[in-house]
C-alpha positions, -999 to +999 in steps of 0.1 A: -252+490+105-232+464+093-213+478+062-221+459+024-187+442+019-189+424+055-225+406+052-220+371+051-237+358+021-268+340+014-248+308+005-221+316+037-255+315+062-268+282+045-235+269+048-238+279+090-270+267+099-267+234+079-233+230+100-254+240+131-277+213+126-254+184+118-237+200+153-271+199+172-276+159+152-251+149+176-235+126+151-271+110+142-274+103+105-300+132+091-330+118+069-343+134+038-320+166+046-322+179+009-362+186+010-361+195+046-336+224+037-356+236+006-389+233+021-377+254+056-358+283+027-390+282+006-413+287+035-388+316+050-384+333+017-422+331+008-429+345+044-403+379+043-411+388+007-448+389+017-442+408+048-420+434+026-448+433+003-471+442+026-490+410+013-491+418-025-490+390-038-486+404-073-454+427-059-445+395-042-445+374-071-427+397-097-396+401-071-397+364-065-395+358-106-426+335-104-462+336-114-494+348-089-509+319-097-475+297-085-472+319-053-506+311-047-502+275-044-472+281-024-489+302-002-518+278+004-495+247+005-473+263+035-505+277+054-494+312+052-511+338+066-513+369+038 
């Protein structure tokens, strides 16, 4: 187990994978980058807080600080499977 003061942050593996894919651009311009990056977070962070959830969406909700009915819509706008 990797111990608590060595985890790269949440910002630090943003930071990487946003380098990554300017890398794997291959010096093409990206397009609409900004809502690409939030959508592809929002999806990911929906999709592990429901599957440590076990798909409550009302546990899900509270420890995302958002409403059911907000979550809902996210859910149903991303396709997710709950």
């Amino acid at each position: 187990m990797v111990e608590r003061e060595q985890m790269p942050s949440l910002r630090e593996c943003v930071h990487t994978e946003v380098t990554r894919y300017f890398a794997d651009l291959g010096g093409e311009a990206p397009r609409e980058l900004h809502a690409k990056v939030m959508e592809e977070v929002e999806r990911a962070l929906l999709e592990t807080v429901l599957q440590h959830s076990e798909g409550r969406r009302g546990d899900a909700a509270q420890w995302l600080g958002i409403n059911r009915n907000t979550l809902s819509k996210k859910i149903q706008r991303y396709g997710l499977d709950v």
